[in-house]
C-alpha positions as CSV (number, residue, x, y, z in Angstrom):
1,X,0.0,0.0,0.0
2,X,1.0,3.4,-0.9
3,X,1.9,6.2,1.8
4,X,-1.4,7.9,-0.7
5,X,-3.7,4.9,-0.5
6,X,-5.7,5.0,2.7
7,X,-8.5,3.3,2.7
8,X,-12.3,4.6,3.9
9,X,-11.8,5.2,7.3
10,X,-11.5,8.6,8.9
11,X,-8.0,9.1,10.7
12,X,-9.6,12.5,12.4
13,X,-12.4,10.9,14.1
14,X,-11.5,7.2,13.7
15,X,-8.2,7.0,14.2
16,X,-8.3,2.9,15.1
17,X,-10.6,2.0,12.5
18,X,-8.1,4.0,10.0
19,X,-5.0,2.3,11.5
20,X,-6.8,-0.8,10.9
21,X,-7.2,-0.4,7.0
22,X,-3.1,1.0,7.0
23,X,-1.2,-2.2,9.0
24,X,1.5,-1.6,7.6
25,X,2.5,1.8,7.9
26,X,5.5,2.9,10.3
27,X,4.9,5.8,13.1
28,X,7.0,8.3,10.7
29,X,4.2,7.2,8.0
30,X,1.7,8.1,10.1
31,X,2.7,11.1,11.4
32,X,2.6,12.6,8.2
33,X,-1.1,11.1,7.5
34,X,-2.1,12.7,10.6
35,X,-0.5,15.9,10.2
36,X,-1.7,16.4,6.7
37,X,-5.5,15.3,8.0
38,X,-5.5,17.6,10.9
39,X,-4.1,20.1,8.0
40,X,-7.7,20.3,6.8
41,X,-8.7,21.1,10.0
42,X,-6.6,24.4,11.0
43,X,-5.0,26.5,8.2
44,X,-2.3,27.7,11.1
45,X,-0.8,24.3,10.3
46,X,2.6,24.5,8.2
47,X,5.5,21.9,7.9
48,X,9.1,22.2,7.2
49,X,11.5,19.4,6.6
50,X,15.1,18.9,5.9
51,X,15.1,16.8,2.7
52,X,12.8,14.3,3.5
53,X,9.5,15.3,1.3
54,X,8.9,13.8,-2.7
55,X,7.4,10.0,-2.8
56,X,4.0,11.2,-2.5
57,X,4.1,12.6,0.7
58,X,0.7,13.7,1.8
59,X,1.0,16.8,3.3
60,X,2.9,18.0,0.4
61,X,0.6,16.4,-2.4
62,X,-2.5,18.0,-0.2
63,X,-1.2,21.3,0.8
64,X,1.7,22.9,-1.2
65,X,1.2,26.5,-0.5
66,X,2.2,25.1,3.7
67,X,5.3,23.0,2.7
68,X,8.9,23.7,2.8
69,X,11.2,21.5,1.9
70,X,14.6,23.2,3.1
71,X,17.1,20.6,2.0
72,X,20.3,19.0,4.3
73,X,19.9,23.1,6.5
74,X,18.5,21.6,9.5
75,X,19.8,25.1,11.6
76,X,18.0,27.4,8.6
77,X,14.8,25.0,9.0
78,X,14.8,25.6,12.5
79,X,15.5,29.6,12.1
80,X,12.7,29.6,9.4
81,X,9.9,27.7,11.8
82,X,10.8,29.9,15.0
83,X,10.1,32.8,12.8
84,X,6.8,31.4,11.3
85,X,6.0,31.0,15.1
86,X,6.2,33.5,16.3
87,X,3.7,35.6,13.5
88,X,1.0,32.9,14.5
89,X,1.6,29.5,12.6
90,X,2.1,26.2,14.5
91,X,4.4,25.0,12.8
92,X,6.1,21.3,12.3
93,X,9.8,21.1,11.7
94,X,10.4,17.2,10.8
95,X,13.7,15.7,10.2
96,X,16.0,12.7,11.0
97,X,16.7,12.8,15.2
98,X,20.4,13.6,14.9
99,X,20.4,16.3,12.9
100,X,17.3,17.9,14.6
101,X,18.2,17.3,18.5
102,X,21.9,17.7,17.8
103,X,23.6,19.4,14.3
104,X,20.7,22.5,15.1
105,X,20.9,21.9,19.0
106,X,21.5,25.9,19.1
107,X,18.8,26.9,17.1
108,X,16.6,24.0,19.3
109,X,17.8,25.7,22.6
110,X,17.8,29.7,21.4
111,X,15.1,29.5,19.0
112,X,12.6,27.2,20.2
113,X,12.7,26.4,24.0
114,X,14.1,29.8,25.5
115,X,11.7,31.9,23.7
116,X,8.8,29.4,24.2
117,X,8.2,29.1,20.4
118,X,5.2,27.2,19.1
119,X,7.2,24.9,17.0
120,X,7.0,21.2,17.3
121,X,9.9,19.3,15.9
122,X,9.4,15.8,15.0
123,X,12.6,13.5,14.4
124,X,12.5,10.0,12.9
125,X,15.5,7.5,13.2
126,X,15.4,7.6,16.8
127,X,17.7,5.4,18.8
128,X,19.6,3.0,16.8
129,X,16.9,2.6,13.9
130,X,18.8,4.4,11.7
131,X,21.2,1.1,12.2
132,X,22.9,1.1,8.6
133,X,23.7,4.0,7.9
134,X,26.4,3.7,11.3
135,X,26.7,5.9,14.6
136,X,26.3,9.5,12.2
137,X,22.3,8.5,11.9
138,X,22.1,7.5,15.6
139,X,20.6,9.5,18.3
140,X,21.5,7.9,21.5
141,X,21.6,11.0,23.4
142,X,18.4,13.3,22.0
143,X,16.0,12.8,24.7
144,X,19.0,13.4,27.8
145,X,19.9,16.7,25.6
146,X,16.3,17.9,25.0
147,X,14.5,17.1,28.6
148,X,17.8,19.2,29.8
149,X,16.2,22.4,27.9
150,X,13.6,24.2,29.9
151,X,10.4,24.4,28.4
152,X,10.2,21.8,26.2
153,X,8.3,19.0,25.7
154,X,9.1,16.0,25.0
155,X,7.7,12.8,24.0
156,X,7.9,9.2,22.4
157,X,5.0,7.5,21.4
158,X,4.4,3.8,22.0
159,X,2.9,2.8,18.2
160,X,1.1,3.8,15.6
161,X,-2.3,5.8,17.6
162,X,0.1,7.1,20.1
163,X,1.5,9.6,17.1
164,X,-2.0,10.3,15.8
165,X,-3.4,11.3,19.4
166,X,0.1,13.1,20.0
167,X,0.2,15.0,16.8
168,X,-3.5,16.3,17.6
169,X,-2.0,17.1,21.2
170,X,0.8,18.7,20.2
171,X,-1.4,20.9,17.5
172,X,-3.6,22.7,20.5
173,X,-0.3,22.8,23.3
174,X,1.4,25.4,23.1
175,X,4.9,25.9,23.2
176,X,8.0,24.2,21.8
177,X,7.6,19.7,21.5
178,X,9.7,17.3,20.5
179,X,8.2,14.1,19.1
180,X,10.9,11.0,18.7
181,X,9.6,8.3,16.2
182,X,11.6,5.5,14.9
183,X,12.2,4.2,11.1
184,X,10.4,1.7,9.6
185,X,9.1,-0.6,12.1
186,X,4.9,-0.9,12.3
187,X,3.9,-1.1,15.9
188,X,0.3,-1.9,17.0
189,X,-0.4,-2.2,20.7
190,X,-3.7,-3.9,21.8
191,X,-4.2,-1.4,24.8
192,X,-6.9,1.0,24.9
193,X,-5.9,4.9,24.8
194,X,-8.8,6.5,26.6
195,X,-8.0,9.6,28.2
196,X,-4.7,10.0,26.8
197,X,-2.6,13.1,27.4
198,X,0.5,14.5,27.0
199,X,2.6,14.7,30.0
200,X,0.6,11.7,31.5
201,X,1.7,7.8,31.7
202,X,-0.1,5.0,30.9
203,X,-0.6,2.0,32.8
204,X,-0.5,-1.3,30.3
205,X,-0.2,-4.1,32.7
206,X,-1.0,-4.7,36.5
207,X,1.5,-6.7,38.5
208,X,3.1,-6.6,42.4
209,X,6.6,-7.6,41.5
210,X,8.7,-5.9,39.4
211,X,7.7,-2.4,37.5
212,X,9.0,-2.2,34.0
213,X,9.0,1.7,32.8
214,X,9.1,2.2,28.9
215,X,8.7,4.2,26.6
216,X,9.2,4.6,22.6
217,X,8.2,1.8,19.9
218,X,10.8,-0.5,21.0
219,X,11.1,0.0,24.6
220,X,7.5,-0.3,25.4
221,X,6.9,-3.9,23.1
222,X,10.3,-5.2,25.0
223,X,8.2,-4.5,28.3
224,X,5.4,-6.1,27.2
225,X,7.0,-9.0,26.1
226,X,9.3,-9.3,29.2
227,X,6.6,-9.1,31.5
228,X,4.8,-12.1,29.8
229,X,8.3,-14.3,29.9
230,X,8.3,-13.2,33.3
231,X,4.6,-14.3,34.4
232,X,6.0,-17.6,33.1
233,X,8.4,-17.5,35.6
234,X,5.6,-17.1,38.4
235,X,7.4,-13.3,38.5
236,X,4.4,-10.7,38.2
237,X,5.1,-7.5,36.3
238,X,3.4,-4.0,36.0
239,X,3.9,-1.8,32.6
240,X,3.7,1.4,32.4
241,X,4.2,3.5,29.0
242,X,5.8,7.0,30.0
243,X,5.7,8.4,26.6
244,X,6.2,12.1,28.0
245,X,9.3,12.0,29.3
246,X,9.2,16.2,30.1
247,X,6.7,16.9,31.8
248,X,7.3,13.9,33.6
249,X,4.8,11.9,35.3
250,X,6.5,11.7,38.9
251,X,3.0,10.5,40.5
252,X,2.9,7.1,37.7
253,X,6.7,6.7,38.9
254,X,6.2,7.1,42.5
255,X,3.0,4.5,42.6
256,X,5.0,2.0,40.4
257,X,8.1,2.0,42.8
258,X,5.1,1.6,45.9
259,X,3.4,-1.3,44.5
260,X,6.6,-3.0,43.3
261,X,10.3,-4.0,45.0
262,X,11.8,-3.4,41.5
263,X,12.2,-0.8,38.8
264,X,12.9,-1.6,35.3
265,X,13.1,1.7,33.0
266,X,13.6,0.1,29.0
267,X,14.3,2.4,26.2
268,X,16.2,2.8,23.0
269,X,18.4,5.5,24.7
270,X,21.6,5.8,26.3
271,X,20.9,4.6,29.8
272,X,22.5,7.4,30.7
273,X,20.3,10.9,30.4
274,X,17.1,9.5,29.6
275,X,13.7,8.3,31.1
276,X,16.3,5.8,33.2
277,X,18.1,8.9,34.7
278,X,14.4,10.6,35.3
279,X,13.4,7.7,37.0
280,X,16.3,7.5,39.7
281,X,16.5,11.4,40.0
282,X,12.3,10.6,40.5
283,X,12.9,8.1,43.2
284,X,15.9,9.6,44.7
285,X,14.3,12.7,44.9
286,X,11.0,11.5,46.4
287,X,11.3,7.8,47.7
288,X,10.7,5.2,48.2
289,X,14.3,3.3,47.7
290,X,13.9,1.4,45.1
291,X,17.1,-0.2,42.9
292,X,16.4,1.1,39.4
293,X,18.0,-1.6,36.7
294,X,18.3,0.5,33.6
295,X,18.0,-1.2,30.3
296,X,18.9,0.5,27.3
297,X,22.1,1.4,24.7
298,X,24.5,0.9,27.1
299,X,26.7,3.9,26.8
300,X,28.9,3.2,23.5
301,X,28.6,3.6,20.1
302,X,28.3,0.7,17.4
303,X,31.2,1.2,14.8
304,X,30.0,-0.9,12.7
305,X,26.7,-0.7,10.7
306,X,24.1,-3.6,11.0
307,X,20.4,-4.7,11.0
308,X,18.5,-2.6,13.3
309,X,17.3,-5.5,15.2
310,X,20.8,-6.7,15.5
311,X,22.1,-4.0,17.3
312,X,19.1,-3.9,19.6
313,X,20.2,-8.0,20.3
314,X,23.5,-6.5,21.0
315,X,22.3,-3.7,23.3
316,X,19.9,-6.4,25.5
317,X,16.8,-4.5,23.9
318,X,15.0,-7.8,23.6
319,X,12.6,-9.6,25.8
320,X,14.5,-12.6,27.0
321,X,17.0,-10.9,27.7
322,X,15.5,-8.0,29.6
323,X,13.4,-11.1,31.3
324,X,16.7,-12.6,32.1
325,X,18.7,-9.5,33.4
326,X,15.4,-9.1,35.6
327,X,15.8,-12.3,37.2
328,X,19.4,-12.6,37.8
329,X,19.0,-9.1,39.7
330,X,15.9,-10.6,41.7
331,X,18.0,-13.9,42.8
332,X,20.8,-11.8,44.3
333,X,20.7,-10.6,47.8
334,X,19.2,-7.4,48.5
């Protein structure tokens, strides 16, 4: 299917049944769906992009006087969508995660989050996802950089509906958000969404034993999957999805580290900087003791280019492993 082929279904005001009719579209894929939709919607909408539009990109094809491609200038994209900001557009600024969190960090930090600008930039080939093209197209360290800022928003959506809700979210806060999506994986997570708000975990799974904190495509389905290896094991394991990782939901934190003896924080992150830091400055600063095992890219870069799924094997982003770190760190002695 076509990025232009979509099926019956409304994404505005069915989102599910829409995704349902799309299975195989990535989050990236949908983000631009969703933004192009709610397009329609509000004329304020504009997006900029760093030479990453063509293929029959929607919001291109459907709205060409509101689309700037500004080629490999991810500091002049930035420049140009503080600008637009600030005369009244919301605008989107979408380009790959290392370029936009990192080569324009200074426009990021001066443009967008110390003058509160209503820009909202959204970066695919978060993580390691970007796993071929070597440690140049990997962002590791984007969400410890950006939470730093003051102001900002940030956030990393579980699947698929996640982006939608977030992108409409995102569209009516305002103020400057960044949005982490991955490459081409398609996740589709069974939860329901009701409620669901930006700056506010979710709770996927119930359980008394350990508490397994995730957030992001791959760090939330490694939870899941973990915690069922886990229940196999007679170990019982709650889930929570903190997709916001600024504002930062101390309050889901706190009653995970209360009902359980053992914190798990998963993500496709450095373990250092990201939602595991938040989580031990969370319990440090607050209580109750809890050991926080932090599962994630552990702190190095991968020389050499590979599968994406291989270097998530070699980081431990996987279930059995994560299942089996969990356990070896329950049978030691407290």
């Amino acid at each position: 299917m076509s990025e232009t082929q979509t099926g019956g279904a409304d994404l505005a005001s069915a989102p599910e049944a829409w995704l349902r009719e799309n299975p195989k579209l990535s989050n990236r894929q949908i983000f631009r769906h969703a933004l192009a939709r709610f397009a329609e919607q509000d004329a304020r909408l504009v997006l900029l992009e760093a030479d990453l539009g063509g293929g029959g990109d929607p919001f291109e094809a459907r709205h060409k006087g509101r689309y700037f491609n500004l080629g490999i200038c991810e500091a002049t994209m930035l420049d140009m969508a503080c600008g637009m900001a600030h005369v009244g557009h919301v605008v989107f600024a979408h380009t790959f995660a290392p370029f936009g969190a990192m080569r324009a960090c200074e426009q990021v930090r001066l443009g967008m989050a110390y003058p509160r600008a209503n820009v909202k930039l959204v970066c695919d080939y978060g993580g390691v996802s970007g796993a071929f093209f070597g440690p140049t197209h990997h962002a590791i360290e984007d969400l410890a950089i950006l939470r730093a800022m003051p102001g900002m928003t940030v956030f990393s959506p579980a699947d698929g509906l996640e982006t939608i809700l977030a992108t409409r979210e995102m569209i009516h806060h305002d103020g400057p958000v960044y949005m982490r999506l991955g490459r081409n994986r398609v996740s589709r997570l069974e939860a329901p969404r009701e409620g669901f708000a930006l700056g506010r975990a979710l709770c996927l799974r119930e359980g008394t034993g350990v508490g397994l904190i995730a957030h992001g495509e791959i760090g939330v389905s490694v939870a899941l999957e973990a915690a069922r290896l886990l229940e196999g094991q007679g170990v019982s394991a709650r889930v929570v999805n903190l997709h916001t990782l600024k504002p930062l939901d101390e309050a889901a934190i706190l009653e995970t580290a209360e009902r359980t003896r053992l914190l798990v924080t998963v993500e496709e992150h450095n373990i250092l900087g990201g939602l595991g830091g938040a989580v031990c400055e969370t319990v440090c600063a607050h209580g109750p003791a809890r050991q926080v095992l932090r599962i994630g890219i552990q702190d190095r870069y991968d020389p050499l280019a590979g599968s994406h799924e291989s270097l998530l094997l070699g980081h431990g982003l996987e279930g059995a492993a994560v299942a089996e770190r969990i356990l070896g760190t329950l049978s030691r002695p407290q």
